[in-house]
C-alpha positions as CSV (number, residue, x, y, z in Angstrom):
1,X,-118.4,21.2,-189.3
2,X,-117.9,19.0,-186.1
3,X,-119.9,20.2,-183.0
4,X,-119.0,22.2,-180.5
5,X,-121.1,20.6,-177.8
6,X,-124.8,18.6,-177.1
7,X,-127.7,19.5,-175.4
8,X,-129.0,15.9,-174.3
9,X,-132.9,15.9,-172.9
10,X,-133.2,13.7,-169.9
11,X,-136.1,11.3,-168.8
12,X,-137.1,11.2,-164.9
13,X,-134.7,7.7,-164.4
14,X,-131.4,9.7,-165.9
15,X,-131.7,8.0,-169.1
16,X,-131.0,10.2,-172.4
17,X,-134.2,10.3,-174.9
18,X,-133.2,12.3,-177.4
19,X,-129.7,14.4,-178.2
20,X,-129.2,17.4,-179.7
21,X,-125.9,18.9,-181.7
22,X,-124.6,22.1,-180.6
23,X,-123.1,24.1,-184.0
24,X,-122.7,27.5,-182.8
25,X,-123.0,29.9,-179.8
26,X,-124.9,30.9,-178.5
27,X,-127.9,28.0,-178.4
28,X,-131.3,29.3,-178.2
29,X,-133.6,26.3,-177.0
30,X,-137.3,26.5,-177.0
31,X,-141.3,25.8,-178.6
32,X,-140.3,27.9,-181.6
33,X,-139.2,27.3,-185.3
34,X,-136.8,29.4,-185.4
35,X,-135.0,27.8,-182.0
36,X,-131.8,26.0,-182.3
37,X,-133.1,22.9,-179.8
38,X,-136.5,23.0,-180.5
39,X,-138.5,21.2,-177.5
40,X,-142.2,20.4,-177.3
41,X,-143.1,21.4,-173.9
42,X,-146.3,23.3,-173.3
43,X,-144.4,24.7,-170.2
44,X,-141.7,26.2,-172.6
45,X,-141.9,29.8,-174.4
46,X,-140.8,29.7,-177.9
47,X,-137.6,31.3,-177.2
48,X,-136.9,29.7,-173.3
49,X,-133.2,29.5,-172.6
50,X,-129.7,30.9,-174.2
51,X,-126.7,28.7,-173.7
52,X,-122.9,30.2,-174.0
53,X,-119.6,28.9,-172.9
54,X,-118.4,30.2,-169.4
55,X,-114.8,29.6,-167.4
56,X,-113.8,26.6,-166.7
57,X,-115.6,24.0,-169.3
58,X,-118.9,25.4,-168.0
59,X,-121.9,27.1,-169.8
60,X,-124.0,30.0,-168.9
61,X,-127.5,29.2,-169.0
62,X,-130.5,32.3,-168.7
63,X,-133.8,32.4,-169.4
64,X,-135.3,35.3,-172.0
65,X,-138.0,36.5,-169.5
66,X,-140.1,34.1,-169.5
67,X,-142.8,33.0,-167.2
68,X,-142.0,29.1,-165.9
69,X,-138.1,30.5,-165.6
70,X,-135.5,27.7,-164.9
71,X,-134.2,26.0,-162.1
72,X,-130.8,23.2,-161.7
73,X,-131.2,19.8,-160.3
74,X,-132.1,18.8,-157.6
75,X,-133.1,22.0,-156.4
76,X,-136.3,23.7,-157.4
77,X,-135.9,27.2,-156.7
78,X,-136.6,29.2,-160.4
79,X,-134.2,31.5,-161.5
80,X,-133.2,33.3,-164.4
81,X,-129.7,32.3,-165.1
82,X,-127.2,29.9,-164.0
83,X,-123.8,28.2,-164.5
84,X,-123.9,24.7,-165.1
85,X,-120.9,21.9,-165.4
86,X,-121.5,19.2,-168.0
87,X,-123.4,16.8,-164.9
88,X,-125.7,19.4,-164.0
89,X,-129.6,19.2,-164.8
90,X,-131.9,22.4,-166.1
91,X,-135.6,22.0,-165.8
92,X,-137.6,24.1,-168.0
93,X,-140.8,23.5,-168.1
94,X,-141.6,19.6,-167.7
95,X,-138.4,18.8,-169.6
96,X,-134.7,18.5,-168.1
97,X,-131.6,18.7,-170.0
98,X,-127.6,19.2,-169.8
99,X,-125.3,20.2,-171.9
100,X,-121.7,18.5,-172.1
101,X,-118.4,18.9,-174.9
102,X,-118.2,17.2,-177.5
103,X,-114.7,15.9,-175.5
104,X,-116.9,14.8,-172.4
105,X,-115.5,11.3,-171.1
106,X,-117.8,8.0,-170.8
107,X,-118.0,5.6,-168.7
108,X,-116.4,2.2,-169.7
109,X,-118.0,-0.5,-171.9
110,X,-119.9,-3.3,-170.0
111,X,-119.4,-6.8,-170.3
112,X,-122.8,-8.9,-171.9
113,X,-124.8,-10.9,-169.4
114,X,-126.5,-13.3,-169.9
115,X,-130.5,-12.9,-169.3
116,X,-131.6,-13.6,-166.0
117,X,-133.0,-17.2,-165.3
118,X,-136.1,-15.9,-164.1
119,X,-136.8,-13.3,-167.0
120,X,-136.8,-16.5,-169.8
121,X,-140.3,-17.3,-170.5
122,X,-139.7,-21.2,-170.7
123,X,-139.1,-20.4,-166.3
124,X,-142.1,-18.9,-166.1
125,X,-144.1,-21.7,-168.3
126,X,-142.6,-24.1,-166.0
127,X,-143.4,-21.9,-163.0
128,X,-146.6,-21.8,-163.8
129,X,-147.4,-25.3,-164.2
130,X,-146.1,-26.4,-161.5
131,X,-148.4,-23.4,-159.6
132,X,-151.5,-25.1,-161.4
133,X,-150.3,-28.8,-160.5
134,X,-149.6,-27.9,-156.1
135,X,-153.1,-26.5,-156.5
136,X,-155.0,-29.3,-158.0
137,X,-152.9,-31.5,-155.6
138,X,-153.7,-29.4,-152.4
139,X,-157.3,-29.3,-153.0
140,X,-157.4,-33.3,-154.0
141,X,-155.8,-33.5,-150.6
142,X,-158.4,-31.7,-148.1
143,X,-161.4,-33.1,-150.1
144,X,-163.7,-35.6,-148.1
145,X,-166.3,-36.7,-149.8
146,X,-166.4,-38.4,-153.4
147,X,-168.8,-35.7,-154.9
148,X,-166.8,-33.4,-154.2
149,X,-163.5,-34.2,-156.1
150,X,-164.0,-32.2,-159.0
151,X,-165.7,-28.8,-157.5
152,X,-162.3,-27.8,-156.2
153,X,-161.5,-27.4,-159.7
154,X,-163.1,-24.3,-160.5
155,X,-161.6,-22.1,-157.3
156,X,-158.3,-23.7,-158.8
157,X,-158.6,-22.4,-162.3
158,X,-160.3,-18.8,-160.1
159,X,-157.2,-18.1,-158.3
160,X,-155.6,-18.6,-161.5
161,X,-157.1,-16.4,-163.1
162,X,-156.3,-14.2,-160.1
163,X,-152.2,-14.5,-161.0
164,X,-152.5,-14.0,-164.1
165,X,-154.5,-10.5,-164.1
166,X,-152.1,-9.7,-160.8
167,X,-149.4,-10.6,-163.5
168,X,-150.6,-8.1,-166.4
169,X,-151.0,-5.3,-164.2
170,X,-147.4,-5.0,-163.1
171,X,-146.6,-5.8,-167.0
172,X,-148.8,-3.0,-167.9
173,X,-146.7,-0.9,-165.6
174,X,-143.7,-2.0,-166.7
175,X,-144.5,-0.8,-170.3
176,X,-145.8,2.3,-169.4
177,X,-142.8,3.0,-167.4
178,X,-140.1,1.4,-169.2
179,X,-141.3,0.0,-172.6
180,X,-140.8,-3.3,-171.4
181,X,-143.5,-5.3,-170.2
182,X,-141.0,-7.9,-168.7
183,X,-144.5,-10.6,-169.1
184,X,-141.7,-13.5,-167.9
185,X,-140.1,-11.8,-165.4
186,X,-143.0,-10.6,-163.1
187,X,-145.0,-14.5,-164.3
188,X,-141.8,-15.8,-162.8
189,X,-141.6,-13.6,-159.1
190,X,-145.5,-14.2,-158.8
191,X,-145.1,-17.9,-159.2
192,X,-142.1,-18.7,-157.3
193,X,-143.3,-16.5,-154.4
194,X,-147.0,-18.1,-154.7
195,X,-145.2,-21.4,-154.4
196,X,-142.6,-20.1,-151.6
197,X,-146.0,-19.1,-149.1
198,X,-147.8,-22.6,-150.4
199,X,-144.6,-24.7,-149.0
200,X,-143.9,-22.7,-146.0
201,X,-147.8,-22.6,-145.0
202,X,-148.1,-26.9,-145.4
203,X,-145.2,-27.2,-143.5
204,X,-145.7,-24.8,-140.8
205,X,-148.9,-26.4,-140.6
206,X,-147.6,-30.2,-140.3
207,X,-145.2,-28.9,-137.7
208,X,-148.0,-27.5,-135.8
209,X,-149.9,-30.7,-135.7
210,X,-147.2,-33.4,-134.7
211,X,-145.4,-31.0,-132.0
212,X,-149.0,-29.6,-130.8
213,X,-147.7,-26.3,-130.4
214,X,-149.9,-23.7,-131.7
215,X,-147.4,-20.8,-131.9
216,X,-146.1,-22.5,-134.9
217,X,-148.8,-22.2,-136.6
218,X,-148.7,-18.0,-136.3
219,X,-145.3,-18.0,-137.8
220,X,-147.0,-18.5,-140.7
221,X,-148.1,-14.9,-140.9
222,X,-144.6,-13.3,-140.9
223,X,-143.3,-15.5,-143.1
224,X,-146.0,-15.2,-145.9
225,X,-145.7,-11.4,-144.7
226,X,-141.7,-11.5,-146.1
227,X,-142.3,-13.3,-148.9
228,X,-145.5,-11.0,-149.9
229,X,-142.7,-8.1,-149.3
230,X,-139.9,-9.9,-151.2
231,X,-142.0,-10.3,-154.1
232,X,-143.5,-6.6,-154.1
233,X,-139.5,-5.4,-153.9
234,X,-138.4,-7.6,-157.0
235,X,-142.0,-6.3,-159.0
236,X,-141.4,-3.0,-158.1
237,X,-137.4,-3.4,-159.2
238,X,-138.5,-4.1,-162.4
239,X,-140.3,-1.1,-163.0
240,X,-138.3,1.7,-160.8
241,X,-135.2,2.5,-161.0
242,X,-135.1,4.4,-157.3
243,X,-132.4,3.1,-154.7
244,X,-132.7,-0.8,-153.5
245,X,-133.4,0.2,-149.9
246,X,-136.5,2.6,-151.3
247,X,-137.8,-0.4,-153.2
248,X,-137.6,-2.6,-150.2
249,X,-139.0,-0.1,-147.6
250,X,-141.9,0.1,-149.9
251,X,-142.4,-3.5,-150.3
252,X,-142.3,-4.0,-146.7
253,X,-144.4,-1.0,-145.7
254,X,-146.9,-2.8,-148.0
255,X,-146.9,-6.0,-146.8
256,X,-147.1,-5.1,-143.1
257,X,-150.4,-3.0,-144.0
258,X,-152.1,-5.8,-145.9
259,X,-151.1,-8.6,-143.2
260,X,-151.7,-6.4,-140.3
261,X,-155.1,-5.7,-141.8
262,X,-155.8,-9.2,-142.3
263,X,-155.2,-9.7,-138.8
264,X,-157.0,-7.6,-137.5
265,X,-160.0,-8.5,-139.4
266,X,-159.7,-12.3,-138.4
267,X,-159.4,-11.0,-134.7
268,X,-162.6,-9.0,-134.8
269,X,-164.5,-11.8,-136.7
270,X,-163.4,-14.6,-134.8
271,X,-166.6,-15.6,-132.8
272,X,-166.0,-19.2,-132.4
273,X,-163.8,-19.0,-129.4
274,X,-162.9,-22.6,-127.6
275,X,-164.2,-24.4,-130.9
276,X,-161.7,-27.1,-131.5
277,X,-159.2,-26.6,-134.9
278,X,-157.7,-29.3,-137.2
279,X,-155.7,-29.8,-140.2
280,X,-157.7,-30.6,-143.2
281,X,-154.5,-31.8,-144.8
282,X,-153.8,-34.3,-142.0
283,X,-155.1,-37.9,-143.2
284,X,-158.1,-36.7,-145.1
285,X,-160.6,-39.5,-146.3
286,X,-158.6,-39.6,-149.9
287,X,-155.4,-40.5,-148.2
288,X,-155.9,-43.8,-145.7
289,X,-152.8,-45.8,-144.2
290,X,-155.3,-48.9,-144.7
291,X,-158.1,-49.4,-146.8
292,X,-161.4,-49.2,-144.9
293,X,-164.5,-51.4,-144.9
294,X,-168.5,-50.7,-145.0
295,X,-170.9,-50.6,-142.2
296,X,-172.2,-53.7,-142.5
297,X,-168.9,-55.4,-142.6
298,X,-167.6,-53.5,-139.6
299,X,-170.9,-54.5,-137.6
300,X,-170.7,-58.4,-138.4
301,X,-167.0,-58.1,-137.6
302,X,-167.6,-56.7,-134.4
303,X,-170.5,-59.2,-133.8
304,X,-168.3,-62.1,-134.6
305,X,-165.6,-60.4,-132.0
306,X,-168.4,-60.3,-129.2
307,X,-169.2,-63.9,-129.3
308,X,-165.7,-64.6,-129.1
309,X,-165.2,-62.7,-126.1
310,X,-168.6,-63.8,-124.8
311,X,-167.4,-67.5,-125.5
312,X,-164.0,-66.5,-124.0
313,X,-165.9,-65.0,-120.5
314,X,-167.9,-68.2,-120.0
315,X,-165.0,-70.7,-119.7
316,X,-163.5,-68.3,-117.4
């Protein structure tokens, strides 16, 4: 016997779970047994909703009585019967469903992609290196004294450790939303953006330096403000499947909050007013145009270079 029709139960992202053939009419859905579409829903009687044909390729939905009722996407107002069209969505209970004809059209097949550059986990491997290696080099760089070339390693390996929890709680969330953890993928955003902020920050700050302009330097904020939103959108893309512009109103509306809260708290505890800034990156002790000498060498230099002078000021 070939169906007459399919009740398909619907996730929240439109997505078809689980699909149910429709042998006769009418089809009782519900808790119970005896149901032809049985559906565990604690929100559903045993015997919820009757389904029948209607004009026009449609089906009359009612429900028997019960107490939760129905209602049809997107609306919520419960009722107690309804004519549907194979796009429509019921809601009983917690659970939404449709029913289409066995004749209902699909879309087209889609052509195979390949997998996105930044989902491969080799990207992210590399990523990640290259995150650990800036690092190490940055804080190599702004070190001053000898003794102090190796205790910049354990911040380092911190901040780390930082990415990588920030990294398993957005996988987490992607497998609890979409049964994909997409590790790579969100290793890959959190890197590269890391990465973006670390480049733009150095050079922002170089800038700053050699045109003395200190307005340069604030430009710093919105751009690590964008790429904190950027990087928030393509985390939360991965795990929602709302509209683009959602996504990156979100991400933005986030960013703005943390950042303006950052400001504000640098404002209120900036007490050193009039106290002189600098660059730690700029010609640090580890990285000298000329190779210095000691005290003592200096001091007998310069001793030598009086006498000279002294010698020089006598036969004038």
């Amino acid at each position: 016997m070939e169906p007459l029709a399919f009740v398909e139960i619907v996730d929240r992202h439109g997505d078809v779970t689980v699909r149910h053939a429709v042998y006769r009419w009418p089809c009782r859905i519900g808790r119970g047994y005896d149901a032809d579409v049985i559906i565990d829903d604690p929100y559903i009687a045993p015997a919820h909703l009757v389904i029948e044909p209607a004009a026009d390729t449609g089906y009359s939905v009612s429900s028997t009585g019960t107490l939760n009722g129905l209602s049809v996407r997107p609306g919520n107002e419960r009722v107690s019967a309804a004519t549907i069209g194979p796009d429509d969505l019921v809601r009983i209970g917690h659970t939404q469903l449709r029913v289409r004809p066995r004749g209902h059209a699909v879309a087209a097949e889609r052509p195979m992609r390949a997998v996105a550059l930044y989902r491969r986990p080799i990207v992210f491997v590399a990523l990640a290196a290259l995150v650990l290696a800036v690092m190490l080099a940055n804080g190599w760089v702004r070190t001053f004294e000898e003794e102090e070339k190796y205790t910049f390693v354990a911040p380092v390996l911190a901040f780390a450790a930082g990415i990588a929890v920030w990294i398993s709680i957005w996988s987490f969330v992607s497998s609890a939303v979409g049964r994909t953890p997409n590790f790579a993928a969100h290793g890959s955003i959190a890197c590269a953006a890391f990465l973006a902020v670390m480049a733009l920050d150095s050079a922002l700050e170089y800038l700053e330096f050699a045109f003395d302009q200190g307005w340069i330097g604030w430009v710093a904020i919105p751009a690590a403000a964008a790429v904190l939103a950027y990087m928030l959108f393509r985390h939360l893309l991965l795990n929602s499947r709302a509209r683009r512009r959602t996504l990156g109103l979100v991400g933005t509306g986030i960013s703005v909050l943390l950042f303006g809260g950052a400001l504000a708290l640098t404002w209120l505890l900036d007490v050193d007013e009039g106290s002189q800034e600098y660059s730690a990156a700029i010609k640090p002790a580890s990285v000298l145009v000329a190779r210095g000498v000691t005290l003592d060498t200096f001091m007998n230099d310069a001793q030598t270079l009086k006498a000279k002078v002294d010698a020089l000021n006598r036969k004038q």
